[in-house]
mmCIF file of the C-alpha atoms, coordinates in Angstrom:
data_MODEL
# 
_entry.id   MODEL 
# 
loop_
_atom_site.group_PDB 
_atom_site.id 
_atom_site.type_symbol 
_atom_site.label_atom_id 
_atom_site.label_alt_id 
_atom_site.label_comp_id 
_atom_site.label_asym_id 
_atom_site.label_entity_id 
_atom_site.label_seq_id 
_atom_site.pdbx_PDB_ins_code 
_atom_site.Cartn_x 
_atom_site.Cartn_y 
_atom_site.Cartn_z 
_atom_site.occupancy 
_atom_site.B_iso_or_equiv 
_atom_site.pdbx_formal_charge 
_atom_site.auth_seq_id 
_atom_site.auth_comp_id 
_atom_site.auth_asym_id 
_atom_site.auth_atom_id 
_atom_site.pdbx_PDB_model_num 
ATOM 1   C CA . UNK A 1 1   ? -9.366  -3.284  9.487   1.00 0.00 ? 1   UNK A CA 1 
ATOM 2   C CA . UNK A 1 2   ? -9.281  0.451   10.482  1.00 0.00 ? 2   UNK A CA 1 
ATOM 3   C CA . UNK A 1 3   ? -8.352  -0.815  14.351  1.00 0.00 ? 3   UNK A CA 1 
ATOM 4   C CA . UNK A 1 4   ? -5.486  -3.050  13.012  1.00 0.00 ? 4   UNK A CA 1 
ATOM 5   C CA . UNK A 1 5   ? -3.946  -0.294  10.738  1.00 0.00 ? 5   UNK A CA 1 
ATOM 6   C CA . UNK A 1 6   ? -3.700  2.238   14.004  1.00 0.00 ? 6   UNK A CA 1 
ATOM 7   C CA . UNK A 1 7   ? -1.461  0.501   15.201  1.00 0.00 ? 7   UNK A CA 1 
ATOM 8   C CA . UNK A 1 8   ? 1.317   1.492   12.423  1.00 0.00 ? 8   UNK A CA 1 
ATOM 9   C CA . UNK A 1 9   ? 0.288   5.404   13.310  1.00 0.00 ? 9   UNK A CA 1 
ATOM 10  C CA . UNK A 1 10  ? 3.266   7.233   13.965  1.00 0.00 ? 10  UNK A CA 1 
ATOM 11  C CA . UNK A 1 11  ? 5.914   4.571   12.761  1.00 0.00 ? 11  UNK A CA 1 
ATOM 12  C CA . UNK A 1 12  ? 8.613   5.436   10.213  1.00 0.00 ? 12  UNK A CA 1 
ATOM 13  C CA . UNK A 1 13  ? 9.635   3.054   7.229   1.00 0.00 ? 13  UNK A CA 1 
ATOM 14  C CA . UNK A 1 14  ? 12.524  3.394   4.991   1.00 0.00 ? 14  UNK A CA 1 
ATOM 15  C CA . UNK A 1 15  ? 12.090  2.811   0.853   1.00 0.00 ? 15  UNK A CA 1 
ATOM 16  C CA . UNK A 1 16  ? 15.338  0.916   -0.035  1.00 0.00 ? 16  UNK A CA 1 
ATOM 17  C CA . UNK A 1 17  ? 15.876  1.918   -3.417  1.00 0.00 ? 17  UNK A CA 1 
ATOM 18  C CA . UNK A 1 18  ? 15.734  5.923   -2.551  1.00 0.00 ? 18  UNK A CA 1 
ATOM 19  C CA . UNK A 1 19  ? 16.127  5.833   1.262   1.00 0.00 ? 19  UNK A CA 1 
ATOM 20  C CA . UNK A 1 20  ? 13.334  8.157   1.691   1.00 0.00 ? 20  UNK A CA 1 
ATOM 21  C CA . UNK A 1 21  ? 11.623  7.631   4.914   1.00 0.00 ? 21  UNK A CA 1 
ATOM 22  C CA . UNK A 1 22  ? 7.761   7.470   4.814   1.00 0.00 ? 22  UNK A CA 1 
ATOM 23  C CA . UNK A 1 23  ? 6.099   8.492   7.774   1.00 0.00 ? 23  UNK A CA 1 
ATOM 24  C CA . UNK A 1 24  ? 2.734   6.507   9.146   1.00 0.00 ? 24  UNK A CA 1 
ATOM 25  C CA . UNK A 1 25  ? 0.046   9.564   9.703   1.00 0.00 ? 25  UNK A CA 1 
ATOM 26  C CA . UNK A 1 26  ? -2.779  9.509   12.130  1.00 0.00 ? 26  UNK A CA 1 
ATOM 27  C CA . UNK A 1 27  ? -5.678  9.803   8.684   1.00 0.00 ? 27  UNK A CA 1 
ATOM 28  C CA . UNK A 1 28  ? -3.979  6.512   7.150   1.00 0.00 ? 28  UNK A CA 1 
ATOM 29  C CA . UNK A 1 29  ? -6.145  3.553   8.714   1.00 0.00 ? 29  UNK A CA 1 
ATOM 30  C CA . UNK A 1 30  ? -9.460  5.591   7.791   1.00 0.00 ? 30  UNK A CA 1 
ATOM 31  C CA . UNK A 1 31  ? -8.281  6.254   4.074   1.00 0.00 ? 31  UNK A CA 1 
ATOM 32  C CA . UNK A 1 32  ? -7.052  2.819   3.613   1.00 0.00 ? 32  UNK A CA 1 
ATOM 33  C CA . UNK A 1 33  ? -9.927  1.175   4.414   1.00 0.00 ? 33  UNK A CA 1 
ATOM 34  C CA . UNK A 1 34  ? -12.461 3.772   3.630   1.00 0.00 ? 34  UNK A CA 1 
ATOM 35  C CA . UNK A 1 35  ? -11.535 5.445   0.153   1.00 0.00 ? 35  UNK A CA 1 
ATOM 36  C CA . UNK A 1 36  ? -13.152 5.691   -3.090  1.00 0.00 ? 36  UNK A CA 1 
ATOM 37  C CA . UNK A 1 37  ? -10.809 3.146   -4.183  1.00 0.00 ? 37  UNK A CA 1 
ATOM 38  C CA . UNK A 1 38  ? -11.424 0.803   -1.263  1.00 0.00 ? 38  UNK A CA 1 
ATOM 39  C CA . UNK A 1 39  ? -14.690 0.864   -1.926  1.00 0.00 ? 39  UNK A CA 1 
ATOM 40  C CA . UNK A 1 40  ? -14.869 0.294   -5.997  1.00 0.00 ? 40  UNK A CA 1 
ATOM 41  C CA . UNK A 1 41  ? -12.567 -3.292  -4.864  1.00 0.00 ? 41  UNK A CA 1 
ATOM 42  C CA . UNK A 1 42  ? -14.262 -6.549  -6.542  1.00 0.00 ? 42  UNK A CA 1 
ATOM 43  C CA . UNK A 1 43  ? -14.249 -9.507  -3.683  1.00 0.00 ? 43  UNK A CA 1 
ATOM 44  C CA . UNK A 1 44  ? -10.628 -10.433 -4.659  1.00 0.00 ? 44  UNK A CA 1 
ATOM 45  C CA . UNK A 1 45  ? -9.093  -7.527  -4.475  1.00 0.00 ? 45  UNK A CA 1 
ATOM 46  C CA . UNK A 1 46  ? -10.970 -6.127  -1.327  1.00 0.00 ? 46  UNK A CA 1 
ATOM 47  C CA . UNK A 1 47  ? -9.661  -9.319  0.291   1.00 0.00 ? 47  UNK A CA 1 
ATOM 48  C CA . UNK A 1 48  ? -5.758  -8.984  -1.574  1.00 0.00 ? 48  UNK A CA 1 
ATOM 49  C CA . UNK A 1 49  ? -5.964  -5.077  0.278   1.00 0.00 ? 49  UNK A CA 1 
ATOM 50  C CA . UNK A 1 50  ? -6.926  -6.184  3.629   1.00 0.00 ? 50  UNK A CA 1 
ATOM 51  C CA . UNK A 1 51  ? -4.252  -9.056  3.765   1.00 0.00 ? 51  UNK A CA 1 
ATOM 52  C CA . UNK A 1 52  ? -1.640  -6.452  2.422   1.00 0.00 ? 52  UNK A CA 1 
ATOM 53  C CA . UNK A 1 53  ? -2.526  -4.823  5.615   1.00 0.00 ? 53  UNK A CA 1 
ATOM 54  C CA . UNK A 1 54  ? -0.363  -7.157  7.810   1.00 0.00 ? 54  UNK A CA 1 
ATOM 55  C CA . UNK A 1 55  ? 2.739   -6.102  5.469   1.00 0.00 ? 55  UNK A CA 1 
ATOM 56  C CA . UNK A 1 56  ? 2.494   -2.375  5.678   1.00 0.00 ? 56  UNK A CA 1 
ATOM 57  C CA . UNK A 1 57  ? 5.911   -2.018  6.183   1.00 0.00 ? 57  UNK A CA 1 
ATOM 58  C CA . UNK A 1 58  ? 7.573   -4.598  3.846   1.00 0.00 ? 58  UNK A CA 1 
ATOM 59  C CA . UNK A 1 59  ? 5.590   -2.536  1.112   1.00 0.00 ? 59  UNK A CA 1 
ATOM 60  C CA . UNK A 1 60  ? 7.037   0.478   1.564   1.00 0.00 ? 60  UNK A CA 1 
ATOM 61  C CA . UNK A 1 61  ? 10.549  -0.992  2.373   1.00 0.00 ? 61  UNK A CA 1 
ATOM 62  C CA . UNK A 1 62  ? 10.661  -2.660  -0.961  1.00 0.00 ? 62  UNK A CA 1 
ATOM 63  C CA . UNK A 1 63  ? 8.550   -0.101  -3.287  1.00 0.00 ? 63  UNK A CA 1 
ATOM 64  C CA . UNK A 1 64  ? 9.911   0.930   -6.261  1.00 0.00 ? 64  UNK A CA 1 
ATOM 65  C CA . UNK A 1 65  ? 9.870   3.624   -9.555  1.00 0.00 ? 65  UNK A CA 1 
ATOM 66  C CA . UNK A 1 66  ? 8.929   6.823   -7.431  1.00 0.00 ? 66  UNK A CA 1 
ATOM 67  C CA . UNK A 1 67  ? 7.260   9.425   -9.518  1.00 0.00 ? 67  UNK A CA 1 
ATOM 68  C CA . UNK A 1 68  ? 5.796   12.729  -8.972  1.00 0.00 ? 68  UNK A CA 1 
ATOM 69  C CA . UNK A 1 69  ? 2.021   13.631  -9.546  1.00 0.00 ? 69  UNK A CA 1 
ATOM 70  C CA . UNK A 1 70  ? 0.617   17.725  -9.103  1.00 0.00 ? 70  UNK A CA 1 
ATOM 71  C CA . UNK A 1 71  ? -2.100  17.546  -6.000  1.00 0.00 ? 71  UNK A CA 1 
ATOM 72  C CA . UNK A 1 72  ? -4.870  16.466  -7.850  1.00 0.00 ? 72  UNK A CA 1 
ATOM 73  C CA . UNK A 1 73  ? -7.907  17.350  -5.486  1.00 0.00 ? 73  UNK A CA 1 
ATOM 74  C CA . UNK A 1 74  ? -8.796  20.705  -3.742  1.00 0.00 ? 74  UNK A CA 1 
ATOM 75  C CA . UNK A 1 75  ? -9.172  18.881  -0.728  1.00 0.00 ? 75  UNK A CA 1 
ATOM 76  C CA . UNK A 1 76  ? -5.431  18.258  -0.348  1.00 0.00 ? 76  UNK A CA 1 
ATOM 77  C CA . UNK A 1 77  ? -3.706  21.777  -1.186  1.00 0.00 ? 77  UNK A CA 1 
ATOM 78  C CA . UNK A 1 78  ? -3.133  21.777  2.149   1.00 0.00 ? 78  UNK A CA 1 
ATOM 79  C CA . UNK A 1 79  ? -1.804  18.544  3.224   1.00 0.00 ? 79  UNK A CA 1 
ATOM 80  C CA . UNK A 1 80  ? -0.213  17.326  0.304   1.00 0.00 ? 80  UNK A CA 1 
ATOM 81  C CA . UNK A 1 81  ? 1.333   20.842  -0.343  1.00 0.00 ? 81  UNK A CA 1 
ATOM 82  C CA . UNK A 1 82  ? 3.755   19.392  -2.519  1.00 0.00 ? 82  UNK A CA 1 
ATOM 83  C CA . UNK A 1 83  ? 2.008   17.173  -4.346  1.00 0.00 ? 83  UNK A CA 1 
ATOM 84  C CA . UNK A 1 84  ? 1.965   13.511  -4.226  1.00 0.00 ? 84  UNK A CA 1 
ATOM 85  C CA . UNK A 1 85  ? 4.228   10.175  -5.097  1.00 0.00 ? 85  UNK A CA 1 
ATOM 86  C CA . UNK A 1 86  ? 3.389   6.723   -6.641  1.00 0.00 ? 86  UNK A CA 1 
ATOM 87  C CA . UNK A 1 87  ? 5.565   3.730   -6.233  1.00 0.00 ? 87  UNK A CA 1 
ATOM 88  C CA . UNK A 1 88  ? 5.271   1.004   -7.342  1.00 0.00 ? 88  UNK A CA 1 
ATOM 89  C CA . UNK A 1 89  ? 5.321   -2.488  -5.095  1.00 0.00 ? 89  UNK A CA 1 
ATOM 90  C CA . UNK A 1 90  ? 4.214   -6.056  -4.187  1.00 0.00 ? 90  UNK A CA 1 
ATOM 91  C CA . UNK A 1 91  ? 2.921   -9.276  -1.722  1.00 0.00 ? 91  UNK A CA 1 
ATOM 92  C CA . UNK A 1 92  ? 2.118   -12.625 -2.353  1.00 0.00 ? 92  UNK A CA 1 
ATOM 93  C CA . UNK A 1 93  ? -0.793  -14.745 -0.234  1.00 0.00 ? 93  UNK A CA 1 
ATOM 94  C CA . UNK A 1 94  ? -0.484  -18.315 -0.381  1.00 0.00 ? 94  UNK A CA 1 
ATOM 95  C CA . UNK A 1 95  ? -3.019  -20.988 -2.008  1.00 0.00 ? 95  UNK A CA 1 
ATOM 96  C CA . UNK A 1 96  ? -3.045  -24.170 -0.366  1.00 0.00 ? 96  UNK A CA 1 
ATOM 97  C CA . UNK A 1 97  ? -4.208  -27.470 -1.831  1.00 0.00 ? 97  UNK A CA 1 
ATOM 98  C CA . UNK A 1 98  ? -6.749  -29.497 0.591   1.00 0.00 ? 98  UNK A CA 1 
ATOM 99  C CA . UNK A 1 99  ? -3.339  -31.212 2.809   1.00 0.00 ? 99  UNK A CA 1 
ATOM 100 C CA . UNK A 1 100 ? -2.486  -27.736 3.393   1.00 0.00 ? 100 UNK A CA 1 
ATOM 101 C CA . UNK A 1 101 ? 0.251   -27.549 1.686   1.00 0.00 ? 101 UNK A CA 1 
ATOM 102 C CA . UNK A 1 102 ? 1.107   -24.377 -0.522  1.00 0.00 ? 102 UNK A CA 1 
ATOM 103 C CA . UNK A 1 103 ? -0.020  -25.202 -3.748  1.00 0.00 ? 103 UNK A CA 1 
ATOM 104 C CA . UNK A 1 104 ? 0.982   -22.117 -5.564  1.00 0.00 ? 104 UNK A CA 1 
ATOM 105 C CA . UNK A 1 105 ? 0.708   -17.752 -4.551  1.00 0.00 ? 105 UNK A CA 1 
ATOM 106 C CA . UNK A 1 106 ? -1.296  -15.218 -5.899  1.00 0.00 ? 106 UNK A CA 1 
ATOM 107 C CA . UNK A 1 107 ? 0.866   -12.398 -6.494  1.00 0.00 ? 107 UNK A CA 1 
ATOM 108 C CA . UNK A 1 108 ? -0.272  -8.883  -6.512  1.00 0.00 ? 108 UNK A CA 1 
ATOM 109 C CA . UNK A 1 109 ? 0.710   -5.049  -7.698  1.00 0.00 ? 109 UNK A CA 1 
ATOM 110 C CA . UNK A 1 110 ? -0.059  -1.987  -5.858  1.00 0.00 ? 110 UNK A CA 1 
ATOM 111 C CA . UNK A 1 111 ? 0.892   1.554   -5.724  1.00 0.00 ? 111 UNK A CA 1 
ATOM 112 C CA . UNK A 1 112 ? 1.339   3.077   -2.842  1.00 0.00 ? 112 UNK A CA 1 
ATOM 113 C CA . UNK A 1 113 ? -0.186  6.400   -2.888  1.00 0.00 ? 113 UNK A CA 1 
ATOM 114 C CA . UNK A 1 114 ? 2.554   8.968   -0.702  1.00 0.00 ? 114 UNK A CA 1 
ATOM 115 C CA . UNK A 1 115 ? 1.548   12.809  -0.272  1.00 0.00 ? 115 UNK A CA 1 
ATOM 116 C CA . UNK A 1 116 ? 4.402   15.340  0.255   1.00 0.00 ? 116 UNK A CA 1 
ATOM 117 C CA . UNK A 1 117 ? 3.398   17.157  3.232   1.00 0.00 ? 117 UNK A CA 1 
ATOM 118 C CA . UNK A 1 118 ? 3.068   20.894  3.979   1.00 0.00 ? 118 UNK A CA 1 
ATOM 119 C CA . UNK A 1 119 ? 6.242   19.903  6.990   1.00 0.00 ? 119 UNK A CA 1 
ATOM 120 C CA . UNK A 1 120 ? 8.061   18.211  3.627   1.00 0.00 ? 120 UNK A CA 1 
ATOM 121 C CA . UNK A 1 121 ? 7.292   15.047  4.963   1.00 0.00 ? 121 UNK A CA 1 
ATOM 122 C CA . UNK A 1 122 ? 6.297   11.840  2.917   1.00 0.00 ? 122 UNK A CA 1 
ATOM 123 C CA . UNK A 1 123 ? 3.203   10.011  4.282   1.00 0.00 ? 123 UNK A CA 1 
ATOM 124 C CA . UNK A 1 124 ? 1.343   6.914   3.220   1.00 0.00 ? 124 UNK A CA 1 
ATOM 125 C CA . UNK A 1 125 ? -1.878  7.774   2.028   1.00 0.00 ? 125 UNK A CA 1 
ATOM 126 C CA . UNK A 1 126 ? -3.125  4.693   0.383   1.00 0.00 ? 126 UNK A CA 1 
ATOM 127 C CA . UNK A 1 127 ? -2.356  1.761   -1.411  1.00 0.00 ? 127 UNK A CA 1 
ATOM 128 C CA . UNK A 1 128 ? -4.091  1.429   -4.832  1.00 0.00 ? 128 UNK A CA 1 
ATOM 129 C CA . UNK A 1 129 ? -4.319  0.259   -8.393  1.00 0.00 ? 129 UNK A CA 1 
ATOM 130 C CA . UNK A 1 130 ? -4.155  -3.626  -6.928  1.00 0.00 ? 130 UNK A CA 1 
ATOM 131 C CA . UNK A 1 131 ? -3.827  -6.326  -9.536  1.00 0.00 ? 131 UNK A CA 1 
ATOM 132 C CA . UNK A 1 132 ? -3.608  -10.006 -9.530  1.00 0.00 ? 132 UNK A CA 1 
ATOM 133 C CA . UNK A 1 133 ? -0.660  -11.008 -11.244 1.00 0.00 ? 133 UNK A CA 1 
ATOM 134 C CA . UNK A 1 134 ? -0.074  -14.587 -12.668 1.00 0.00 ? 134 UNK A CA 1 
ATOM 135 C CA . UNK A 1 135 ? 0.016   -17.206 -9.869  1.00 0.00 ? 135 UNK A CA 1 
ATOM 136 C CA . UNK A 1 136 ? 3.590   -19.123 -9.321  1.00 0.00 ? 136 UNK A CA 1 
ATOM 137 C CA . UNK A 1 137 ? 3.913   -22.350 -8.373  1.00 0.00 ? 137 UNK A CA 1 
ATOM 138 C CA . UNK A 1 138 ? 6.060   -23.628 -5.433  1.00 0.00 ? 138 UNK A CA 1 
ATOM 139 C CA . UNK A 1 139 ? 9.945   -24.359 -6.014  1.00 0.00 ? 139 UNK A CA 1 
ATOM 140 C CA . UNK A 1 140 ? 10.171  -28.175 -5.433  1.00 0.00 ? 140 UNK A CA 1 
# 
């Protein structure tokens, strides 16, 4: 997974609702798939974060509720000099019935973990706190 995710290193995304643009940093493909949080994932979630991988960008475009956490970690005075955001946002993967049709989507929550840089820059850190919503069927 870390090889896929380098190749969003460097890009720039725009959040919709506040038009802040998040930056891709060179340390995001090893935290995303190598953090404490990665790592505590149950199967369905571990495979929910890696398929959320592919849609990077449509994440961040369409996160929402930004709010403000104090650097919470020694380790990141430095690069998350002022402090970090959490927004809120969400993907759907498609379940398909044995004609491979889609039968219904599994619908998950993440935040998307963003760390105000000591260049007052907003990076992508992670993406945590995944949860299955209810599935939805198909419209007919």
């Amino acid at each position: 997974m870390e090889k896929y995710l380098k190749q969003y290193i460097g890009e720039i995304y725009t959040i919709v609702e506040t038009q802040d643009l998040v930056y891709i940093g060179k340390e995001f493909a090893e935290e995303y798939g190598g953090s404490k949080d990665t790592a505590q994932l149950k199967e369905t979630l571990a495979k929910a974060k890696a398929n959320a991988a592919s849609g990077i960008p449509e994440l961040i475009e369409i996160a929402t509720k930004k709010r403000f956490k104090e650097s919470f970690a020694g380790k990141h005075r430095k690069d998350a000099k002022y402090g970090w955001y959490r927004l809120d946002s969400r993907f759907a993967i498609p379940v398909y019935n044995t004609n491979e049709e889609i039968e219904r989507y599994n619908v998950f929550h993440v935040e998307m973990l963003i760390r105000h840089d000591k260049n007052r820059k907003l990076y992508l850190y992670d993406i945590v706190n995944i949860k299955k919503e209810p599935s939805t069927p198909p419209k007919q």
